[in-house]
N, C-alpha and C positions, 0 to 999 in steps of 0.2 A: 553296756552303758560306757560313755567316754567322760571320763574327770581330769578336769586340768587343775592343779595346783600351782599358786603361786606364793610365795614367802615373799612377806616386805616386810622390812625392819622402817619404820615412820617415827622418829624422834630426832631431837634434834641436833642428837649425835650424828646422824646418819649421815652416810656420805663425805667422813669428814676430812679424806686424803684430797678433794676436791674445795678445803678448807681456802684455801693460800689466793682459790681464782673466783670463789660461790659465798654467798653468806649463807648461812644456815637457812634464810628464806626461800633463796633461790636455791639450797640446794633440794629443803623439803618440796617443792613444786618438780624440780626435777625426776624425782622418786614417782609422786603425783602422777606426774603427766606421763611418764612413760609410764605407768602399770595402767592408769586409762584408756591410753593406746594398745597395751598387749590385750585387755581385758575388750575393747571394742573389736578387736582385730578376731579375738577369742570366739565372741558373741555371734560374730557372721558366720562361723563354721556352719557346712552344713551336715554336720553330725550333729550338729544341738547338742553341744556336750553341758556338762553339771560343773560349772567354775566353782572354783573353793580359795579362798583369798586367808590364809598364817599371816597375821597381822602380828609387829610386835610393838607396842607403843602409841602413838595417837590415833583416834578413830581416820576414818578414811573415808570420804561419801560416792559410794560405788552403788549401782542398781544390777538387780537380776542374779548374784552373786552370791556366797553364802561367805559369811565373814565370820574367821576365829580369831579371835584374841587368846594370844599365848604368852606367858610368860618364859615358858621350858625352852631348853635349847632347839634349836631347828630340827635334827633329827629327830627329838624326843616329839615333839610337836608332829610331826612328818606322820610316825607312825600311830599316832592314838587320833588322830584326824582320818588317817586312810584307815585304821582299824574297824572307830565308830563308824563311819560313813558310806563307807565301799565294802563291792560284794566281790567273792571269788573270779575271778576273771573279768572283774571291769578292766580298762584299758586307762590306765594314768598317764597325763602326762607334767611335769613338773618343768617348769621355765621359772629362771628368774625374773623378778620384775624390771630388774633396768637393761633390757635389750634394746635401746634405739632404735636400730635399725630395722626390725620386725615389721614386716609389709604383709599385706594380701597373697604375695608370693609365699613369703617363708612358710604361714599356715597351711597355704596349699602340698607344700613340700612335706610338713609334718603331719596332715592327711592319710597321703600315702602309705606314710612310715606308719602309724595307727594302723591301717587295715590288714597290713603283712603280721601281723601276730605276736612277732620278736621284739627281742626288746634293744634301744637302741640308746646311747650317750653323745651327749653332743659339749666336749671339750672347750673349755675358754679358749682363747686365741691365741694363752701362751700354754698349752697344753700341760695342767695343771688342776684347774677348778672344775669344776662339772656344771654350766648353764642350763641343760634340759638333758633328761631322762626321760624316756615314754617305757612301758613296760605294761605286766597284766598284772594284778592287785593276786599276792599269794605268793608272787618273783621273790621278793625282799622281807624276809623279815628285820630288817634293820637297813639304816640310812646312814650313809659315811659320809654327807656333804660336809667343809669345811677344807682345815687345808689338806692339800692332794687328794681331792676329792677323786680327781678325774681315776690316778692309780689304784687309788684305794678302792672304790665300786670295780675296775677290773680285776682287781685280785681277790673279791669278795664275791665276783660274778664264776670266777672258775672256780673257788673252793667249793661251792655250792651248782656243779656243772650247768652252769645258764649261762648260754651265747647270749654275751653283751656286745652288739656292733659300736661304732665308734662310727660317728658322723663329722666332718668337718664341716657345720654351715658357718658362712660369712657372719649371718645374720644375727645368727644365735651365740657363735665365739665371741662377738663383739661386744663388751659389757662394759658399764665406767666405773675401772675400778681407780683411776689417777689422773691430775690435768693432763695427761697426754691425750689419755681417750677422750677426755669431753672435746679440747683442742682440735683432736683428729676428727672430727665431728664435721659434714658438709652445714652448712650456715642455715640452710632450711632446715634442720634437723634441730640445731641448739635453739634457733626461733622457736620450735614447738615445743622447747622443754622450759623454756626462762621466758619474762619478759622483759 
């Protein structure tokens, strides 16, 4: 079985380094609409995977999805969601929800990387945070997302001798975390996040 995880934080702090160019409206719609796009994008796979949506904060109106509401830190949440839910050797894959860029391609790419067995990190674009991990349920007894994420899962992947590959996608490193990156945004891209 293939499970994707996705963490959204939906309140109206959220997104708030994007404070100075978004209001809180436009920035919760942002949040929105890109996790509708990863989660539609998600949906086409043709693995027919089991989406699982760590919510923290406002409901969210998503179909076909299974939705947690979590108060606990992201990690803590991480694992008592993959604990209850997933079996020994399901195949995880964990994406943030605000990837822009995330097309029909990029899924096709993480496809692949699912069928090969291993487990694989796909680093922010300033090679620091950790955007998506794919791995088997059983890999991780614990979850080091936050800051240096990215080292931190590599140095938690060799104490526990599990090859952790290191992926550079466009797609996937590209995340907003400051007005630079919404800025750096092509114009059809911010049209689908705001109106």
């Amino acid at each position: 079985m293939v499970r994707f995880i996705v963490p959204v934080k939906f309140t109206d702090h959220s997104k708030s380094r994007l404070s100075n160019i978004l209001s809180p409206k436009q920035r919760l719609s942002v949040i929105e609409r890109s996790l509708n796009n990863l989660v539609a994008f998600i949906q086409c796979s043709s693995l027919k995977p089991e989406i699982h949506i760590i919510i923290k904060g406002n409901q969210i109106n998503l179909t076909n999805v299974k939705q947690h509401y979590s108060d606990l830190p992201l990690n803590e949440a991480l694992l008592e969601i993959s604990n209850d839910h997933f079996n020994e050797g399901d195949r995880v894959v964990i994406l943030h929800a605000d990837l822009p860029l995330f097309s029909k391609t990029t899924l096709t790419r993480i496809e692949s990387y699912i069928s090969k067995k291993t487990s694989y990190i796909f680093p922010d674009k300033l090679g620091q945070g950790t955007n998506g991990l794919i791995y088997s349920h059983g890999n991780f007894k614990k979850f080091v997302f936050g800051l240096n994420s990215y080292i931190n899962f590599l140095n938690l992947a060799k104490t526990h001798n599990l090859l952790l590959n290191s992926v550079e996608d466009p797609d996937i490193s590209y995340d907003l975390d400051d007005e630079e990156d919404f800025n750096n945004l092509p114009q059809n891209v911010i049209n689908k996040l705001i109106d």
